[in-house]
C-alpha positions, 0 to 999 in steps of 0.5 A: 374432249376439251377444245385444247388436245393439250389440256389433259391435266385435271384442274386444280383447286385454284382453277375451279376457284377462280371459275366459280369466282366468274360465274362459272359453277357446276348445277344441274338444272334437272336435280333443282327441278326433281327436288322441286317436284319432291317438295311439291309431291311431299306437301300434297302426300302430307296434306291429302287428307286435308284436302279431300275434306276441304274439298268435301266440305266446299263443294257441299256448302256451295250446292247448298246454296239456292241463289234462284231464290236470292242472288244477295244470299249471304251463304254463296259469300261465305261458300266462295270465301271459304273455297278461297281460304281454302286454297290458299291453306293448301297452296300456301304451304306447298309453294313454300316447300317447293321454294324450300326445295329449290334453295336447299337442291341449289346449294348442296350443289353449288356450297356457299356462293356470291360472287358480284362478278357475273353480274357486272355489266357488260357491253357485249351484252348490247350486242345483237348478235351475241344474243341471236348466236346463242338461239342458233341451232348450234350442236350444244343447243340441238343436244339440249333441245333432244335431251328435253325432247327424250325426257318429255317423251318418257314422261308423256308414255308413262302417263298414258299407259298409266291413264289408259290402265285406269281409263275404265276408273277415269270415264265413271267418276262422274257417276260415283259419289264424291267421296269415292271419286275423290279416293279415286283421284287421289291414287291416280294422281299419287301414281302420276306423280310416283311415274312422273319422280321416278323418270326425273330421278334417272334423269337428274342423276343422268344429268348431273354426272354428265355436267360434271365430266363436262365442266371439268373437262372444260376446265382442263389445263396445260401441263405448264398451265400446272406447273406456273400455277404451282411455281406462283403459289410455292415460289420459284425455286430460283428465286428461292434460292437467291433469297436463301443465299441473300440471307445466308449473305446477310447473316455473314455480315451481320455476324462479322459485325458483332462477334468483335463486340462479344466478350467470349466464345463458348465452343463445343469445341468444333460443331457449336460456337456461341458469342456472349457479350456483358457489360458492366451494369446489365441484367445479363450477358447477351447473345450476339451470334451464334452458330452450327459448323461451318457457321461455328467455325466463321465466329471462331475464325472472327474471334481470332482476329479480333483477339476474343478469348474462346472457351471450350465446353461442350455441355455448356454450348449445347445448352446455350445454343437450345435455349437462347435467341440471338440479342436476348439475355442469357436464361437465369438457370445459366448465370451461374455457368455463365458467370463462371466462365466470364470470371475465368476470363478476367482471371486470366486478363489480370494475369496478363496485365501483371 
């Protein structure tokens, strides 16, 4: 259970984020050390052959060796070399693998991880008594001391009764020749470790389920933990609102102030209203406002004050509304439309003038 009985929501993804962000990750020591083992296990599987040879061959040449007849012999200088060349051809490649195993069993649990956070200095870290709180027999402390315990006890039962089956095999390998002892101890030892991978398989697997239901648990939140995080990353729906109503507000404006400079209205006649505006020498006419209802409806109302002529065609205002901007230029494909309703206008004009 969490410390807080009213964190009961899962965390968000934002959550584990920002605690990975302060160290804060979920890793299971007990996978890390099992994958170590595998690699270690996998290089001496791989290489048993080798190293019975090897061992084979070093032991023969070093009893080869009299130094009661000269203790400057040359051969007991090369035997010891060979040994040590030897052993690091066996344990070179193996503390490579184990290495290999750890970083690969660190990042399939943790991804792609740096973080400079946990690593700032900090004063508590002076601190004495921080320090000698976290040696204290605390429940968490005890719990994890217990489970090693268990863990070390399993592993060392299934040692003996191993060892006690093959003690007979164990007792004669001094008696037997090399090469058949060898043999001997590389079953044994295979099964030793064949015991030893299974427990920790349980293990890790026991491990890392129960550190996983732990560190989400301690990262629960608050309902209204996830409800703030939720108004921060979408917005509050308040202020949301205002700034729609700011820009509905702005958008009125600025339509009152250039639906007097257009020349004429193209309506639908009821749900569309687009506003063009032409002067004499320009590429094209412009759109300067343009709108849907209530908003068609607002430039018509502007350019009846204003004493802008206002056209019905339907097909026509469809057209314009689809597929121009407000301040851009008319498409090509409507100059002739376009062009025929600004004619119809200065038609008209004329007549009224004579």
């Amino acid at each position: 259970m969490p410390s807080d009985p009213s964190k009961t929501e899962e965390p968000t993804a934002k959550k584990i984020q920002e605690s990975r962000r302060d160290g804060n990750v979920l890793m299971s020591q007990d996978i890390i050390a099992l994958a170590v083992l595998t690699g270690g296990a996998m290089m001496v599987f791989t290489m048993v052959g080798q190293v019975q040879s090897g061992f084979l061959h070093s032991y023969t040449k070093i009893l080869d060796i009299d130094c009661r007849e000269d203790w400057s012999n040359q051969a007991f200088t090369k035997g010891v070399h060979y040994s040590f060349f030897f052993l690091c051809k066996i344990l070179v490649p193996t503390m490579l693998g184990i290495c290999f195993m750890a970083i690969v069993s660190t990042k399939a649990q943790i991804g792609s991880y740096f973080e400079t956070q946990s690593l700032r200095w900090k004063l508590d870290q002076l601190n004495p008594i921080s320090g000698f709180k976290q040696v204290l027999p605390t429940p968490d402390n005890l719990m994890k001391l217990g489970l090693v315990l268990i863990k070390l006890a399993i592993v060392s039962f299934f040692i003996y009764v191993l060892l006690h089956e093959k003690f007979d095999i164990i007792v004669s390998l001094p008696l037997l020749p090399v090469a058949d002892a060898l043999a001997w101890i590389v079953k044994i030892t295979s099964a030793l470790i064949i015991t030893i991978l299974s427990v920790f398989i349980i293990a890790a697997i026991l491990d890392y389920v129960w550190k996983r239901h732990k560190y989400m648990d301690n990262l629960k939140m608050t309902k209204q933990e996830v409800s703030d995080e939720h108004k921060n990353a979408e917005g509050d729906p308040k202020l949301k609102a205002r700034l729609r109503q700011k820009m509905q507000e702005m958008s009125i404006m600025r339509m009152i102030i250039e639906v007097p400079k257009a020349d004429v209205i193209v309506t639908n006649p009821t749900h569309v209203s687009i506003a063009l505006s032409y002067k004499a020498g320009t590429y094209a006419p412009v759109v300067v406002a343009k709108g849907l209802r209530k908003k068609a409806m607002r430039i018509r109302e502007i350019a009846k004050d204003n004493d802008i002529p206002i056209i019905e065609s339907p097909p026509l205002a469809r057209t314009l509304y689809r597929n121009t901007k407000l301040g851009a230029h008319i498409p090509e494909n409507l100059f002739g439309a376009v062009a025929a309703v600004l004619a119809r206008i200065h038609k008209k004009k004329r007549k009224n003038y004579a």
